[in-house]
C-alpha positions in Angstrom: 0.0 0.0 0.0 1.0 3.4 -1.0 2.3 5.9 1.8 -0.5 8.3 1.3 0.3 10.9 3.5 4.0 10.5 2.4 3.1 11.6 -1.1 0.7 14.7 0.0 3.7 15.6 1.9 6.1 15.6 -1.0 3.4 17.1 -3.2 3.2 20.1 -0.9 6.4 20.3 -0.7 7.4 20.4 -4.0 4.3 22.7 -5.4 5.4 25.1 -2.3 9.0 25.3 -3.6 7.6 25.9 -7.7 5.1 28.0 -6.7 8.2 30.5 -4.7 9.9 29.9 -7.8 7.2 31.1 -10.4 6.6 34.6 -8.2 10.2 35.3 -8.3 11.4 34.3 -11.8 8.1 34.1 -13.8 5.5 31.9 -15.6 6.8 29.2 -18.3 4.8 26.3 -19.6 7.4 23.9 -19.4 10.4 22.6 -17.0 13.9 21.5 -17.6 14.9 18.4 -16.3 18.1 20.4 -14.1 15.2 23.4 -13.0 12.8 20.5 -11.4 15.9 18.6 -9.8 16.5 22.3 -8.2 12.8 22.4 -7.2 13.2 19.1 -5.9 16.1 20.0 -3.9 14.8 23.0 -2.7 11.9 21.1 -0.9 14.5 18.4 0.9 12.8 15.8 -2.1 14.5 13.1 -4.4 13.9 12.4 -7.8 12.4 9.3 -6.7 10.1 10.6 -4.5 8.9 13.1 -6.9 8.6 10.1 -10.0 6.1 8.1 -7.0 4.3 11.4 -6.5 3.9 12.1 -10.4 3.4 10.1 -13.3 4.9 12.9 -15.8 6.3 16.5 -15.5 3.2 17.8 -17.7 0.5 15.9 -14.9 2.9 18.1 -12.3 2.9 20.8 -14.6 -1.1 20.9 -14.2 -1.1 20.3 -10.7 1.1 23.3 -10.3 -1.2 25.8 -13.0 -4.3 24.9 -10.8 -2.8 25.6 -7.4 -1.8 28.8 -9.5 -5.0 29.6 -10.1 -6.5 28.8 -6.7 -4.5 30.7 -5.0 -5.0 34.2 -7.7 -8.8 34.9 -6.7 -7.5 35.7 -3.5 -5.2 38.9 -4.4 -7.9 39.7 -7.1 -10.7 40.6 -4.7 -9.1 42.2 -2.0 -11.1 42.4 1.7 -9.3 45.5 2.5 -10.6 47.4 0.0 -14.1 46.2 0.7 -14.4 46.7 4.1 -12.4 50.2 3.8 -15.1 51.2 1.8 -17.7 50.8 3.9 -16.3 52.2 7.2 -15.9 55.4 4.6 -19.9 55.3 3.8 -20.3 55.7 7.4 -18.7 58.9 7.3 -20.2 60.2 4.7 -23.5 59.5 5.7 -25.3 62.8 5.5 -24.1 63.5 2.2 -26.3 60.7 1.1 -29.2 63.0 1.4 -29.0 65.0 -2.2 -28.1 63.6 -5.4 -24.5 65.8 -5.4 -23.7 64.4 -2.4 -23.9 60.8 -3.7 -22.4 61.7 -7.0 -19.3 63.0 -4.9 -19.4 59.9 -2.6 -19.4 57.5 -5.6 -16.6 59.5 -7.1 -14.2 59.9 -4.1 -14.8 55.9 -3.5 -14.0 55.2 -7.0 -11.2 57.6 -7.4 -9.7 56.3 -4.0 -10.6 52.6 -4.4 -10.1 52.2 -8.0 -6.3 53.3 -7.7 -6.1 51.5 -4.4 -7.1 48.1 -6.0 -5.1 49.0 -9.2 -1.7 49.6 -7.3 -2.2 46.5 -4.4 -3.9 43.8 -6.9 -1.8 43.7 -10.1 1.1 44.4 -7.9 1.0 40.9 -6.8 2.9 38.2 -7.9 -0.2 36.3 -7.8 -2.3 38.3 -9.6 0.4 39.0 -12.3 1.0 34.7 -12.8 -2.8 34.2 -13.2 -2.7 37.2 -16.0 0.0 35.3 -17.3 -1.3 31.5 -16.7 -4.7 32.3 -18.5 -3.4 34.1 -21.5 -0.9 31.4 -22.0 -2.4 28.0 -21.2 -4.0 27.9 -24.5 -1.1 27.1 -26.1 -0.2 24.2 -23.7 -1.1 20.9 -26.1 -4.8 19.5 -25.5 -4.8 17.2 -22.9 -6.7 16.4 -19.8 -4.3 18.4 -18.2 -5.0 21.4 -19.4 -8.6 21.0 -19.6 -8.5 20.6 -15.6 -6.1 23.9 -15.6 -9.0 25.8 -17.7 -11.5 24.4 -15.6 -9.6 25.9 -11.9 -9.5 29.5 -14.2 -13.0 29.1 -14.7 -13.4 28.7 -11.0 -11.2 30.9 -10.1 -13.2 33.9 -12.1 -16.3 32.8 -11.4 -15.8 32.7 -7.6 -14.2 36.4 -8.1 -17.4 37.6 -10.1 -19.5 36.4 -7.3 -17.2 38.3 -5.1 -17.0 41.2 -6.2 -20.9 41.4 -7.5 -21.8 41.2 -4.1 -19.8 44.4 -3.0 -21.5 45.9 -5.8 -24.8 45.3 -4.7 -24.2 46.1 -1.3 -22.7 49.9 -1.9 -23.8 50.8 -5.0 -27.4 51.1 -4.1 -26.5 52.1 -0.9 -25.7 55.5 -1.9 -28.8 55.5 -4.4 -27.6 54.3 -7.7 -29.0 51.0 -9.3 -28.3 48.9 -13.0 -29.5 50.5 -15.8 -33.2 48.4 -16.7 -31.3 47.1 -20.2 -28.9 44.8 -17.7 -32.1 43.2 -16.0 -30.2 43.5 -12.3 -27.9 41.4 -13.8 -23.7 42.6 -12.2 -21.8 40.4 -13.8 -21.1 41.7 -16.4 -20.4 45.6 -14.9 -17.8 43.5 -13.0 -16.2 41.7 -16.1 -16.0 44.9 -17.6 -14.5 46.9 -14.5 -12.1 44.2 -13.6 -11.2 44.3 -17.6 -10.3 47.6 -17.3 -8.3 47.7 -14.1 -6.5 43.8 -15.1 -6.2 45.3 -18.5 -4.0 48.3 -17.5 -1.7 46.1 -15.2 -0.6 44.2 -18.0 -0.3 47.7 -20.2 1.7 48.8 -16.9 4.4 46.5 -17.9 5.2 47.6 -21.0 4.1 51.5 -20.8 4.1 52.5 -17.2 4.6 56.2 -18.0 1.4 56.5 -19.7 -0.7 54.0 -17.3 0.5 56.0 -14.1 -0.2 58.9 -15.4 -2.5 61.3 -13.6 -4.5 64.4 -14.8 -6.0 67.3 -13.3 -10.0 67.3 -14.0 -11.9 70.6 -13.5 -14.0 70.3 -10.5 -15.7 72.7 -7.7 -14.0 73.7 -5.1 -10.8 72.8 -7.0 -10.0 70.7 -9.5 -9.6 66.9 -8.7 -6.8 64.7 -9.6 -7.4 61.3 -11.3 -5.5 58.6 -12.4 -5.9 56.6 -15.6 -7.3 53.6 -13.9 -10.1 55.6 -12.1 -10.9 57.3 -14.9 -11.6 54.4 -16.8 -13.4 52.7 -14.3 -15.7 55.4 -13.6 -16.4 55.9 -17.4 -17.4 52.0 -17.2 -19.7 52.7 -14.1 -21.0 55.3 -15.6 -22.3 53.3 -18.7 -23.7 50.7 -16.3 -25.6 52.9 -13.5 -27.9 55.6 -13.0 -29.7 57.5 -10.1 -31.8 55.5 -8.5 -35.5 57.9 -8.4 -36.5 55.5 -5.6 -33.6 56.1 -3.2 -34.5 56.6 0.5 -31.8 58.6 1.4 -33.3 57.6 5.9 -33.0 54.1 5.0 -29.1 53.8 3.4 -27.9 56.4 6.3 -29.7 53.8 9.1 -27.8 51.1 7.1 -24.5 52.9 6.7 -24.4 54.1 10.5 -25.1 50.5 12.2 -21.3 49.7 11.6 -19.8 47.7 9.2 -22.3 45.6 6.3 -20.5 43.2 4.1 -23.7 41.5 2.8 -26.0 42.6 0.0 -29.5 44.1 0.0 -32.3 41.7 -0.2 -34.2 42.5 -3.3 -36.8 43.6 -1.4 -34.6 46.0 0.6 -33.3 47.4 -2.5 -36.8 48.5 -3.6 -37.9 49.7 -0.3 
């Protein structure tokens, strides 16, 4: 009978010391034999071990690109920023009560988040080897492999969308904006698009950060306001997906906003008061 725990503990072992190596020396698809007898080496494992462990370097290969993606939705919807935003809500909770004082709310949250979540997520070597691992998997031959890699993306981005839909729902009509009818209260696909936008610019960031860090000086009362590229853009995809909400109870979201901190979504209901 096989040592069970033996091999999980070689497995760790080993996808611990590959996954250290992809965040400090980048993504490849493949593996030279001396670079996995390093790996090896690095986790205190022998070649032997590692050949009981796994059949072929492409079925460790996969194991490795779906830990990879596992690991990625974490850095991609980051708590902080969610439950930063909220504590701000609470103190801006009388500006709630006329339709300027929301529109500056939702800008100064998306001027402050937006570029907070730009700088912190695609940052991360994390984030920046699932950018990599999904633009580049596609090339890896068809196999079962890599149809179980696809599969922990898939997972990965879905479990994201839910995420960060339901931060969406929970501030957006909070400070009285709602979907535009056409999208049927339907926020996943705001959130492809936003997260499309910020994801986009961290891989332009690479090549071009001059022009992605840039930031401008928009005309605004009492003085003008300073925006950078990524906020910009993500307002301008907001913007497209949201309107005032003619409903809004501006009582009800400032009841909401000053009983501490919320981190789950409006019933239905709730949101139609």
């Amino acid at each position: 009978m096989r040592d069970q725990t033996g091999i999980d503990s070689v497995r760790n072992r080993v996808l611990h010391s590959a996954i250290l190596h992809v965040e400090s020396s980048g993504l490849t698809l493949g593996i030279d034999p001396v670079s996995l007898e390093r790996l090896c080496s690095d986790a205190g494992v022998s070649m032997k071990q590692f050949g009981k462990t796994w059949a072929s370097t492409d079925a460790f290969l996969g194991d490795l690109f779906c830990e990879l993606a596992n690991q990625a939705q974490i850095d991609r919807a980051d708590t902080e920023t969610l439950l930063t935003t909220w504590q701000y809500l609470s103190m801006r909770a009388d500006d709630l009560r006329s339709v300027e004082g929301r529109r500056s709310v939702l800008i100064d949250i998306i001027r402050t988040a937006a570029e907070y979540n730009f700088d912190v997520v695609t940052a991360s070597a994390k984030w920046r080897t699932y950018a990599a691992l999904s633009t580049t998997i596609l090339s890896w031959p068809e196999s079962a492999g890599r149809t179980r890699v696809l599969d922990a993306l898939r997972a990965s981005e879905l479990a994201f969308v839910e995420t960060m839909e339901s931060f969406y729902r929970n501030v957006l009509p909070t400070i009285g904006y709602r979907l535009k009818p056409v999208f049927h209260n339907d926020y996943q696909a705001f959130v492809v698009a936003a997260a499309s936008v910020i994801e986009g610019l961290g891989i332009v960031r690479a090549t071009v950060p001059a022009l992605v860090e840039a930031h401008f000086d928009i005309p605004a009362e009492p003085e003008p306001e300073t925006w950078s590229v990524a906020s910009l853009a993500f307002i301008g995809v907001l913007d497209a997906f949201f309107e005032l909400d003619p409903d809004f109870v501006p009582e009800h979201a400032i009841a909401r906003v000053s009983g501490g901190v919320d981190v789950t979504p409006q019933s239905q209901s709730d949101a139609d008061y």
